[in-house]
C-alpha positions in Angstrom: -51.6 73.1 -21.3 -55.2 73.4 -20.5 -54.8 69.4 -18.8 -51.7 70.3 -16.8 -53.2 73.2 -15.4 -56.0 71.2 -14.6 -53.9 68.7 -13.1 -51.8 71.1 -11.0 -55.7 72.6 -9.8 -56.9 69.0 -8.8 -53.5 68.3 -6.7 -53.6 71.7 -5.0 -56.9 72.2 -4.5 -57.7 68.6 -3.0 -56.7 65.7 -1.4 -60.4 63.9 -1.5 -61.3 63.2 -4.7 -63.6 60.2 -6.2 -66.3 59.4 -9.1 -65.0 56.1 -11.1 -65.7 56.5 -14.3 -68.6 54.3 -15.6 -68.0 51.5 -18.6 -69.6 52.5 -21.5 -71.4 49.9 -23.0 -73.3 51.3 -26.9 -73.7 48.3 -28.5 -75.1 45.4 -28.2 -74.7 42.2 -30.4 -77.6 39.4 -31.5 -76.9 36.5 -33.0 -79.5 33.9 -34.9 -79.6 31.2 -38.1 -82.1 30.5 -40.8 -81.4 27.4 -41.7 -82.7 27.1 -45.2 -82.4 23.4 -45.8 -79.8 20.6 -45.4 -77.3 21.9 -47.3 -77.5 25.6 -46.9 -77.8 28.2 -43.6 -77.3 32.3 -42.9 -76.0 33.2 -40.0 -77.4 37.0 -39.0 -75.1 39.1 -36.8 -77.0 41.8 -35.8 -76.2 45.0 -33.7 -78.3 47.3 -31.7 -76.5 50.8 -31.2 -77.4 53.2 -28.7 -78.4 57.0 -29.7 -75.6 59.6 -30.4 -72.9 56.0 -31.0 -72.2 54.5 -34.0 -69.8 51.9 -35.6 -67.5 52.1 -38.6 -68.1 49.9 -42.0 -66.1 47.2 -43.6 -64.5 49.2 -45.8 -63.5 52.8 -45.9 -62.3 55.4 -47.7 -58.8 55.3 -46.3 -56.9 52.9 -43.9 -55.9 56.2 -42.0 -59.0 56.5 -40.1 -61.5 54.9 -37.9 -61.1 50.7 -37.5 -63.2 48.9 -39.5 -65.8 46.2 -38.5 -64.3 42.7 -39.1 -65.2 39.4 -39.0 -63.2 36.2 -38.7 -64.7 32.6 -38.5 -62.8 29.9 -37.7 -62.1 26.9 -39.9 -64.0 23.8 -39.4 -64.4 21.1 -42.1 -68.4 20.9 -41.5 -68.9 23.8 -43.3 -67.8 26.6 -45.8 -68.3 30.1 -46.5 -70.5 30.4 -49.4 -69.8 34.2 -50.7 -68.2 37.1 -48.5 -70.6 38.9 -45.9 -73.1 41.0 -46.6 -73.4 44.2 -45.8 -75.7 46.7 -45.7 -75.5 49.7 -47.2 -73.6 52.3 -44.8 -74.5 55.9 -44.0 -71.2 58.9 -44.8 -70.2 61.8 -43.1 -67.1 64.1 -42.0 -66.2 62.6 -38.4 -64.3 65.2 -36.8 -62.3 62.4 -34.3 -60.5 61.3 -37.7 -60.8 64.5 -39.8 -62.2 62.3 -42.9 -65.4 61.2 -44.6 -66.3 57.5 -43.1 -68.5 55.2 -43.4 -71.0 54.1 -40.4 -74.4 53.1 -39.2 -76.1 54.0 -36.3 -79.4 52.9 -34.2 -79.3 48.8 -36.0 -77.4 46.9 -38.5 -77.6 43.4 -39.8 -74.7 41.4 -41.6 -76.0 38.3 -43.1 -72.8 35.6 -44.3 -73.8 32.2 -46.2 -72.6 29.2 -44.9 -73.0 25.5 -47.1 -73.7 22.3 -44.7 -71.1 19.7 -45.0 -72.4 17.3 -42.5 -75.9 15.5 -41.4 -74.4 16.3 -37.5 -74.9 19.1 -35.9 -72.4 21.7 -35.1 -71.5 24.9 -34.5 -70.1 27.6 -36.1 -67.5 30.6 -34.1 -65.1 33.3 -34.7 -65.0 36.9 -33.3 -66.0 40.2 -35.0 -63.8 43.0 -34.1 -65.7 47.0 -33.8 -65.0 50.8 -32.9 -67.4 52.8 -31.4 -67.3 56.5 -31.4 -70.0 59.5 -30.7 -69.3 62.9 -31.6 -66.9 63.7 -28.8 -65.1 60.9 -28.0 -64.3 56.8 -29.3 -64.2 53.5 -27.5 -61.2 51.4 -27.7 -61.7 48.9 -30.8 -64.0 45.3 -29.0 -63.6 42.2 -29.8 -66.5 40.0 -29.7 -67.0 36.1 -29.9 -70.4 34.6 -31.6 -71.1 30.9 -31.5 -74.1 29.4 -34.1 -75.2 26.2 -33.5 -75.8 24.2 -36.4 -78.5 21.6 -36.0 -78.2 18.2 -37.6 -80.3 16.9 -40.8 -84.0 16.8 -39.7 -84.0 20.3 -38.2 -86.2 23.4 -39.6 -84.8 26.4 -37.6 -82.9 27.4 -35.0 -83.1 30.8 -33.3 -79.4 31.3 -30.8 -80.2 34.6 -29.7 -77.1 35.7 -27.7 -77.4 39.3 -26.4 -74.1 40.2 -25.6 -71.9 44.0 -24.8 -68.9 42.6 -25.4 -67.3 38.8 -25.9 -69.5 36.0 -24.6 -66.8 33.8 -22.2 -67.1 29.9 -21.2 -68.5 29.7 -17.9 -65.9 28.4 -15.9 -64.1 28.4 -12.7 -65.9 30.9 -10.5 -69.5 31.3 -9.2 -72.3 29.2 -10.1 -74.2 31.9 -9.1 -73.5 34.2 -12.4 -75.8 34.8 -15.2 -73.0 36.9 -16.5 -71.2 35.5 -19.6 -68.2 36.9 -17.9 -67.7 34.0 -14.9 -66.5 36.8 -12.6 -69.6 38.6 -12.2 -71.9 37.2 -9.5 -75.3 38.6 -11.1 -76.4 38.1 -6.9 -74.6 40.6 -5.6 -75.8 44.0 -5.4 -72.9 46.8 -4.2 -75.2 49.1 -4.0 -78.1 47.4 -1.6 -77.0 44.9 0.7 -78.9 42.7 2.9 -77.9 44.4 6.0 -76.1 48.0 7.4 -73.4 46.1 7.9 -69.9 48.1 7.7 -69.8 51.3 5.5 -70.2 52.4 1.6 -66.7 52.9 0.2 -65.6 56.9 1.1 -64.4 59.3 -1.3 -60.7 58.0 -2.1 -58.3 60.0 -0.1 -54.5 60.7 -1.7 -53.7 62.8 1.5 -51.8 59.7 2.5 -49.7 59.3 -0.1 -49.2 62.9 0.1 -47.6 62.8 3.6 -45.9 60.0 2.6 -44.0 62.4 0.2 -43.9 65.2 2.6 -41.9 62.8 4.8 -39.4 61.6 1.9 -38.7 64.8 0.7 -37.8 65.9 5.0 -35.4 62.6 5.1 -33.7 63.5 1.8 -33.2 66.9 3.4 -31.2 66.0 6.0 -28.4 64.4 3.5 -25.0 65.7 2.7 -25.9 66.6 -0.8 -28.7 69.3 -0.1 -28.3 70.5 3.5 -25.0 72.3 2.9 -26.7 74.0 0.2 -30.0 75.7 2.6 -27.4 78.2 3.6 -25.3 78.4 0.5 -27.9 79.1 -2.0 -30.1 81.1 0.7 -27.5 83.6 1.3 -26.3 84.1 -2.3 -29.8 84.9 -3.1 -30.1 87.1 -0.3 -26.7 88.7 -0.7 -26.7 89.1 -4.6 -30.3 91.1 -4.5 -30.8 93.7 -2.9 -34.2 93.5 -0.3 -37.4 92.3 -1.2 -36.2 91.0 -4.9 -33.4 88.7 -3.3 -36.3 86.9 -0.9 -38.2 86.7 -4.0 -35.9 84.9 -5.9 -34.7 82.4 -3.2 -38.7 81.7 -2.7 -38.5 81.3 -6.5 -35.8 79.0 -6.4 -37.5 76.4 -3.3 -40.4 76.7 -5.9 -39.2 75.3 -8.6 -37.5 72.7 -6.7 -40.8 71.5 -5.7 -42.1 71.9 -9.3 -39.2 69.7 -11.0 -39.9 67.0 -9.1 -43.6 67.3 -9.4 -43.0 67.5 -13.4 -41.4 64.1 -13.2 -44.4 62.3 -12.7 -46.4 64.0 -15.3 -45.7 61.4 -18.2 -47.4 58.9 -16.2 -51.0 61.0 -16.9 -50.0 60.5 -20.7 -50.1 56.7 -20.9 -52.8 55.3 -22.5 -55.3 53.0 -20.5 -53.2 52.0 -17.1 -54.4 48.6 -16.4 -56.4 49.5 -12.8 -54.1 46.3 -11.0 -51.2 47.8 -12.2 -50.7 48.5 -8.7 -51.0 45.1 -7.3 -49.2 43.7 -10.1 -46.0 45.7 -9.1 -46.0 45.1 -5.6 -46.5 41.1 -6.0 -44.7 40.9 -8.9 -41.8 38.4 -8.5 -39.1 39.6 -10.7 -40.2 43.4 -9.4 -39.7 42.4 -6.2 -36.4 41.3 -6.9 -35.3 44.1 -8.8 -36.1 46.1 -6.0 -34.4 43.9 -3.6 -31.2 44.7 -5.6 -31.9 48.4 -6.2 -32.2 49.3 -2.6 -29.2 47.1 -1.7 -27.0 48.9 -3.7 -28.5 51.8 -2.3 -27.5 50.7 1.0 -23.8 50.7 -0.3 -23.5 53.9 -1.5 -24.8 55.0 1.5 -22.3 53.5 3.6 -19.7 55.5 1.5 -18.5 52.4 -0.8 -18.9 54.5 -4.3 -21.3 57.0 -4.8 -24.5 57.0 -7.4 -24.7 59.7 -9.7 -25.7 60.9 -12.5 -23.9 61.8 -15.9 -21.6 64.8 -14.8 -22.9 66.2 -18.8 -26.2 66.6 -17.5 -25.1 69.0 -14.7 -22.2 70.8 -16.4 -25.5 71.6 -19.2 -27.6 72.8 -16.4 -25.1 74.7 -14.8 -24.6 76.6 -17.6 -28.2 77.2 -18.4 -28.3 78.7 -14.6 -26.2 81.5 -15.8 -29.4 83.0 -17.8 -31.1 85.9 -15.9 -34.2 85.7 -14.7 -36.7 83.3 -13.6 -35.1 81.0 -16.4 -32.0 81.1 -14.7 -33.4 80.4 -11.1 -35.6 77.4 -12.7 -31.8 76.3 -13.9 -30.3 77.0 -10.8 -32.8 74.4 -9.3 -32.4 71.3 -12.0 -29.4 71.6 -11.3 -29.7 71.1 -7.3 -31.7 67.9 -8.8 -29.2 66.5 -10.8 -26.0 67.1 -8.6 -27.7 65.5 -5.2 -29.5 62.4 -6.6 -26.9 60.2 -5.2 -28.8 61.4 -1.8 -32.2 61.9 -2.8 -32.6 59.0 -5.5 -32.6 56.3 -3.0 -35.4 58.4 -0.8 -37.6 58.8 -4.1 -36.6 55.5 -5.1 -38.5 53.7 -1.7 -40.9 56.9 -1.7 -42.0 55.5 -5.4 -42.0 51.9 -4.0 -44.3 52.9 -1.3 -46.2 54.9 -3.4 -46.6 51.6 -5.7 -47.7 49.5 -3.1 -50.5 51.6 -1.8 -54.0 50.3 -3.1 -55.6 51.8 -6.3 -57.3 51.2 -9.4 -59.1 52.5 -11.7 -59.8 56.3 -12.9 -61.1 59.3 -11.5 -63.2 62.3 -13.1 -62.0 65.8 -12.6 -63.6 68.7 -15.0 -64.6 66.6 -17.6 -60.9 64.6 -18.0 -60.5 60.7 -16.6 -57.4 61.0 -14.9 -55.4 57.6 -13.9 -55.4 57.1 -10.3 -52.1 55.6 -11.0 -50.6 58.6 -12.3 -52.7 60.9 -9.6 -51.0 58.7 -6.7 -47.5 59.4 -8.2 -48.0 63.1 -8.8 -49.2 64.0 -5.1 -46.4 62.1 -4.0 -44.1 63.5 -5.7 -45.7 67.0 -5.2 -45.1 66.4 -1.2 -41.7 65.6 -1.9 -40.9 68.5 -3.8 -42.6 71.0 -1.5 -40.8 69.4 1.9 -37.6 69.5 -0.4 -38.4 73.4 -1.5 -40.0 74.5 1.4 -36.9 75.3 3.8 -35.5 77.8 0.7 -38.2 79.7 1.0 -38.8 80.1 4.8 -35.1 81.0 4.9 -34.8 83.6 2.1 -38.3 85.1 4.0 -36.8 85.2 7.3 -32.7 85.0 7.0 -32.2 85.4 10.4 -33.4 81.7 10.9 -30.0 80.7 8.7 -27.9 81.5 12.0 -30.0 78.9 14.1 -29.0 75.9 11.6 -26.9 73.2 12.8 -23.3 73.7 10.6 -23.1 70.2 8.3 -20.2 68.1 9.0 -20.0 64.1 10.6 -23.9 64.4 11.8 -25.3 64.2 7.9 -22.6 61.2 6.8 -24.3 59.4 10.3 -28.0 59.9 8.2 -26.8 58.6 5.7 -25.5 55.5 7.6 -28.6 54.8 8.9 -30.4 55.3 6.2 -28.2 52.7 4.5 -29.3 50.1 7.5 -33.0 51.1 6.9 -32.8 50.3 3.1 -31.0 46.8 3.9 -34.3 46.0 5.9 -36.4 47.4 3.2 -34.1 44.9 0.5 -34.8 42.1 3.0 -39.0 43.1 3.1 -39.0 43.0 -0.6 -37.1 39.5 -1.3 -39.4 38.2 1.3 -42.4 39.4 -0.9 -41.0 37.1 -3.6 -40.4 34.7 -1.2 -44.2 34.6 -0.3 -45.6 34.9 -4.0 -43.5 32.2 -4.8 -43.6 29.9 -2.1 -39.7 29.3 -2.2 -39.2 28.6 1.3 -35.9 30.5 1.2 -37.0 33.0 3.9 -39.4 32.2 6.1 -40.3 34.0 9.5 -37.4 32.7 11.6 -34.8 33.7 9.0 -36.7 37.0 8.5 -36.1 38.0 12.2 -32.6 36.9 12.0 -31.8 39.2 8.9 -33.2 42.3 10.9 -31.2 41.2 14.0 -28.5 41.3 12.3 -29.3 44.7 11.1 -30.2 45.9 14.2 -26.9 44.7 15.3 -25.1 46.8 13.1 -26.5 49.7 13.4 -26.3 49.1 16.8 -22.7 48.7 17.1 -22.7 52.3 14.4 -24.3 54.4 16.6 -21.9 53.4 19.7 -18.6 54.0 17.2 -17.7 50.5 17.6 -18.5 50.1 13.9 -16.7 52.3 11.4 -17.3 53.3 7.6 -15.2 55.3 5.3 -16.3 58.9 5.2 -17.0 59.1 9.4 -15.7 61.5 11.4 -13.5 60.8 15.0 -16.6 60.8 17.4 -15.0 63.4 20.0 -18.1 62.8 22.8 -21.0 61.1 22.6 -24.5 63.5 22.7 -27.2 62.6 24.8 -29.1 62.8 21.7 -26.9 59.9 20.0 -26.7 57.7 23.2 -30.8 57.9 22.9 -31.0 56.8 19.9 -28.4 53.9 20.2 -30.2 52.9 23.4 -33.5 52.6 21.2 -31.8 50.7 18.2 -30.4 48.3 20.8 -34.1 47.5 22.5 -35.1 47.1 19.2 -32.8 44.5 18.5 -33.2 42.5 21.5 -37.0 43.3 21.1 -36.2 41.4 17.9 -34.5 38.0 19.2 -37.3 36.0 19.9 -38.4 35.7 16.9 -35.5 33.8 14.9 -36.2 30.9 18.1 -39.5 30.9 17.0 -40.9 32.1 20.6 -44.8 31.8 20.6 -44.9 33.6 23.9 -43.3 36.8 22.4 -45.9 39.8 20.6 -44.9 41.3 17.7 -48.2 43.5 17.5 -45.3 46.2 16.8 -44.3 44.7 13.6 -47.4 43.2 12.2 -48.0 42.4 8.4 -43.7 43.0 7.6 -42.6 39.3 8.9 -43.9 36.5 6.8 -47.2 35.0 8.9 -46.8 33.0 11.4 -47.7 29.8 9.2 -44.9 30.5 6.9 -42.3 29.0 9.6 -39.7 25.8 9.8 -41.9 24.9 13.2 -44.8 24.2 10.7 -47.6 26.3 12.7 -51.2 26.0 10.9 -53.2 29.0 10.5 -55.4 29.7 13.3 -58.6 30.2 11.6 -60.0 27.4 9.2 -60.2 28.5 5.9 -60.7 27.5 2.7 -58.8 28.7 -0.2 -60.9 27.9 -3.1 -64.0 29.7 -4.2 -66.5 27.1 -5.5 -65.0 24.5 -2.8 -65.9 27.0 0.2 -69.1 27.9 -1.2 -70.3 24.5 -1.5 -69.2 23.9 2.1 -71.2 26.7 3.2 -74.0 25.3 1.4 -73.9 21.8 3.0 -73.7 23.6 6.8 -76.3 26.0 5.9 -73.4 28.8 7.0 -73.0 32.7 5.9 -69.8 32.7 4.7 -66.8 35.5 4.6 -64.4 36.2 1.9 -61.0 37.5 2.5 -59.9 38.7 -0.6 -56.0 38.8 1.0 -52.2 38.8 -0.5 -49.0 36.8 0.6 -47.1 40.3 0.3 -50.3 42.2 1.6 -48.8 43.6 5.2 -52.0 44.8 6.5 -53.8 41.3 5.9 -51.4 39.9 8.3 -52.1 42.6 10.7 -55.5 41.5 10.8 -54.7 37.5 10.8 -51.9 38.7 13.6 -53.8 41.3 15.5 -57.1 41.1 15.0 -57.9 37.1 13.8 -55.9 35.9 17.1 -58.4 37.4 19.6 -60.6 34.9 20.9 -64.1 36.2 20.3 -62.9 36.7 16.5 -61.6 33.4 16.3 -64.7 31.8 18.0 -67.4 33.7 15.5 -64.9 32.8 12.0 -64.4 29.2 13.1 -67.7 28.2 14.4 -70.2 30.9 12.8 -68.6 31.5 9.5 -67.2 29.9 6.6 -63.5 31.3 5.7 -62.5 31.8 2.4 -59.5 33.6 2.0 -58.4 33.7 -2.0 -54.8 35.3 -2.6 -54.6 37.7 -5.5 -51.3 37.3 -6.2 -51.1 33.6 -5.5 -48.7 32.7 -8.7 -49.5 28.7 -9.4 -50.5 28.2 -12.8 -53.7 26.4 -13.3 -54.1 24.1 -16.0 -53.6 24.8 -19.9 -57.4 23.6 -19.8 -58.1 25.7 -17.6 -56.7 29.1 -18.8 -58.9 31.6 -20.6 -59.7 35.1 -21.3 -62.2 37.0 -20.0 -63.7 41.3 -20.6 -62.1 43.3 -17.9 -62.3 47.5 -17.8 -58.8 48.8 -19.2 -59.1 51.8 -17.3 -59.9 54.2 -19.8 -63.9 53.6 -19.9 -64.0 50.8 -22.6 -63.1 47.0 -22.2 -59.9 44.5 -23.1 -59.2 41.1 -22.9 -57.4 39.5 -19.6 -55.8 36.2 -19.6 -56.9 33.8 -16.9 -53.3 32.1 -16.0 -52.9 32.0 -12.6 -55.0 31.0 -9.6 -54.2 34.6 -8.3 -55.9 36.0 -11.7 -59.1 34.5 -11.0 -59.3 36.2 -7.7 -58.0 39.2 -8.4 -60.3 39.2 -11.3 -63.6 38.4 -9.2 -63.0 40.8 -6.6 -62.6 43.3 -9.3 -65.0 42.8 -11.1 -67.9 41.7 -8.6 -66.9 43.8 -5.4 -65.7 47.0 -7.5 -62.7 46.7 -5.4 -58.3 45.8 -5.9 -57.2 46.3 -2.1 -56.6 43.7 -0.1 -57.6 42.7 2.5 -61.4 43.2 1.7 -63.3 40.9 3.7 -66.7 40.1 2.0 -70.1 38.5 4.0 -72.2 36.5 2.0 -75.2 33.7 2.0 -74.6 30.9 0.9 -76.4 31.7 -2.6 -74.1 34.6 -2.5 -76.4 37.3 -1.4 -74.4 40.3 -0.1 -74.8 41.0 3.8 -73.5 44.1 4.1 -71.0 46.4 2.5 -67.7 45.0 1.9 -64.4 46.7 4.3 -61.3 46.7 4.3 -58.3 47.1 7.2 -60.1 47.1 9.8 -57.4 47.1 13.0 -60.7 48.1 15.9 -61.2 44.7 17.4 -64.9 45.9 18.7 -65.8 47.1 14.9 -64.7 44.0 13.6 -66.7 42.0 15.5 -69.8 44.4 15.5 -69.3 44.0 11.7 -69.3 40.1 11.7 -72.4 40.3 14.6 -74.1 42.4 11.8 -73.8 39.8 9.1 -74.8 37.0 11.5 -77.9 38.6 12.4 -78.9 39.7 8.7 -78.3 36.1 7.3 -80.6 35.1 10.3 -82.8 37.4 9.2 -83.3 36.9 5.5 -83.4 32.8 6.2 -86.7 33.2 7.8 
């Protein structure tokens, strides 16, 4: 109870929150040989453990408690094990994380294993030790970490391979020459915290008010559906009507309360899952098959809003609920209110369906720390959206039971709602279209590029179009007895919009669609073949060795095919010619696409430490040229967004502070004049 409240205090008492939680890193791993003679070596793995942490020993009292230490090596026929390991002897005591007596050391420990020499070559001996470590408070997810000895060959005395490592030591591969790291992803050059130059601005306090307007906005459109519009009135005056005075207002208040809480409670299992990977958020909105799914989900969607069949939910579930509204009391009114939940989710699931979507695509990683807990910014970002929701949903119930007079100035329901939810329909059909075009991108099908794009939403546009004029019928609509001014306004906008839209499926280069930015594939993505205006480089090492040779700064764009506001920029912003003259000619490009899906080489795939989001480390698998990206811009520049645009030297020395969106055409190039003039300044 104490972590919901504290929960329902950090969502109502602010929108700003931020202070990422640092990785803890206790223990620290040497490894050297003594090579006795030709025939006979001991490897030493040794670990240094920082105060108040210790590990677990080999072998405990009970398999029901902390993990033990472990050590695998692997097989290789120029050696054997001679004997198990050797360990010292451990320290006991009652741990109160496992409720036991267990077995540990703390400040140092040394593990010596025998190995006999089968060869005159040289060679080298690996495996991976696996480790907890704990304190008095709290425990570290269990580590993995891989040693290497190397073995020299007949002739040699001794050999000291001294490998301080935190965690697993990784091949360096792929990304930045630069790194000292044994983690390839981490340029040991670049500094977050002091750049070169004042370029741009240090990363704000992460701001959820967004996503909470976001939800504020769902929950309004879901209120003007059939299924909970009729029901302001209806429940309103029953409250009112059934109580007498002040206790009837109270109730009805009650009631748009715990409307608001329901659907806040919804989100609350996300805060209960273990270690959310901080890309989960970029993984679902470039996710292929996701992408898809959604595709399909908000498709059918669009068909139950056009009155084809309706969505609902097992009629069991509300008959239950009903009943349980017959209890007296706040119970009854909580009941009263699940049951409003159940009975209209064939209007409001769609809504909370793209609400979620939107809420999923937003950028965020990571964890934030909030009296003394490491909430899942994940989780947070769901909770405050679906807090807005709830409260724009509950709020009207409660404004009307307080002033009941307002009930007489509400439009009476009838053909008006069934029209929302027409249009609505057409808006999720574009919404379909946006997410099989993300696919499309990731995937490079070629299925739906920017001409057919613009031809979809015509047709669209044509529909509803041809709705809002009554030319166009559905089951469900009511004879349209006159047309409102209000309803020839809004057809007269649809239609512009429409036309506003034709240009685009002829591929019309003189036509602006500043309006729509970042939803169309890019321009580059077309049957008429049209390059990218800027000159960029896609590749990491390749880029930077360009830069190199030219003696040019250079500027990652860390960017997405299914990232809309990176094509705002590229459309918006890249196009003007005083950007394009300083990327072209002053810069080196480098834009890397996170969730670029090409599968590198079986070679060329490997694992590497990444945070798991909980304060302790896990392996990631390096499959995808996306995953290196992704992984370096997470792990270098603290950062999962896209676009982030990066200025560095060529020996990848950090400019200035990395930003993101930046739509201001004058502070984007002030922020590219700033790197220019600090690279200028550190070369002399």
């Amino acid at each position: 109870m104490k972590k919901i409240f504290s929960i329902l205090l950090l969502l109502f008492s602010a929108f700003c929150i931020s202070a990422f939680s640092q990785i803890q890193n206790p223990v620290h791993w040497k490894f050297s040989v003594n090579k006795n003679s030709d025939t006979e070596a001991e490897l030493i793995l040794k670990a240094t453990i920082e105060k108040d942490w210790h590990i677990y020993a080999m072998n405990q009292e009970s398999d029901q408690g902390p993990i033990s230490l472990t050590f695998t090596f692997e097989k290789n026929k120029n050696y054997s094990l001679d004997g198990k390991i050797i360990e010292p002897k451990p320290e006991k005591m009652y741990d109160n994380n496992f409720e036991m007596n267990v077995k540990y050391y703390e400040h140092e420990v040394a593990y010596k294993q025998k190995i006999k020499i089968l060869t005159q070559e040289s060679f080298s001996v690996k495996g991976v030790l696996n480790f907890q470590t704990c304190n008095s408070s709290m425990c570290l997810p269990p580590t993995d970490v891989d040693f290497e000895f190397k073995i020299e060959g007949k002739g040699g005395q001794q050999i000291k391979d001294s490998s301080d490592t935190t965690h697993a030591q990784e091949p360096d591969t792929t990304v930045g020459n630069k790194s000292t790291s044994s983690n390839p992803y981490i340029l040991s050059s670049v500094d977050l915290n002091n750049p070169a130059g004042p370029c741009g601005e240090k990363r704000q306090d992460l701001t959820l008010l967004g996503i909470f307007l976001l939800g504020i906005l769902g929950g309004s459109i879901a209120l003007l559906t059939p299924c909970v519009f009729p029901m302001i009135p209806l429940t309103v005056s029953f409250f009112t009507k059934s109580a007498a005075g002040k206790k009837g207002v109270r109730d009805s208040m009650m009631y748009g309360f715990f409307i608001m809480l329901i659907y806040f409670l919804l989100s609350l299992p996300f805060h209960f899952i273990p270690g959310i990977d901080p890309e989960v958020l970029n993984q679902i909105s470039t996710n292929t098959w996701l992408n898809i799914l959604f595709f399909l989900i908000f498709v059918v969607f669009a068909v139950s809003f056009f009155g084809y069949f309706e969505i609902t939910l097992p009629s069991r579930w509300a008959n239950k609920t009903d009943v349980a509204s017959n209890f007296g009391g706040f119970i009854g009114i909580f009941f009263m209110a699940l049951t409003l939940a159940i009975v209209s989710f064939s209007c409001t699931g769609p809504i909370l369906g793209t609400l979620l979507a939107g809420t999923l695509n937003a950028n965020s990683a990571g964890t934030m720390s909030f009296l003394g807990m490491n909430l899942q910014i994940v989780a947070v970002k769901l909770s405050v959206g679906m807090l807005g929701f709830g409260i724009a949903l509950g709020l009207p119930f409660a404004l009307f039971a307080a002033f009941p007079a307002w009930l007489n100035t509400l439009p009476k329901s009838g053909g008006w709602l069934n029209s929302v939810k027409i249009v609505l329909g057409f808006v999720e059909i574009a919404l379909a279209i946006k997410f099989f075009s993300n696919a499309d991108l990731v995937e490079q099908w070629g299925l739906l590029k920017r001409e057919t794009f613009f031809a979809l939403w015509f047709i669209c546009g044509i529909g509803l179009t041809l709705y809002i004029f009554g030319i166009l019928k559905f089951p469900h609509d009511s004879p349209i007895k006159k047309f409102t001014v209000l309803r020839l306004g809004i057809g007269v906008i649809f239609l512009a919009f429409t036309v506003y839209l034709f240009p685009g499926i002829i591929g019309g280069k003189w036509w602006s669609y500043h309006f729509l930015s970042g939803f169309p594939p890019p321009k580059y993505y077309s049957y008429f073949k049209q390059e990218h205006e800027i000159k960029t480089f896609n590749d990491f090492e390749k880029g930077m060795s360009y830069a190199r040779e030219q003696k040019k700064p250079v500027m990652i764009d860390f960017t997405g095919w299914a990232c809309v506001n990176c094509r705002k920029m590229e459309e918006d912003v890249w196009v003007e010619d005083t950007v394009k003259n300083i990327l072209n000619n002053k810069y080196v490009v480098i834009s890397l696409y996170v969730d670029e899906r090409t599968k590198l080489s079986e070679e060329k795939q490997h694992s590497v430490d990444v945070p798991d989001g909980e304060g302790g480390k896990k392996k990631k698998k390096i499959r995808t040229t996306g995953d290196q990206w992704s992984t370096l811009e997470a792990l270098t520049f603290g950062n999962n967004t896209q676009p982030l645009y990066v200025l560095l030297s060529p020996d990848t020395l950090l400019l200035g502070n990395p930003v993101g969106y930046t739509p201001n055409i004058d502070t984007y190039v002030e922020y590219l004049n700033c790197g220019l003039e600090t690279y200028k300044r550190i070369k002399k």
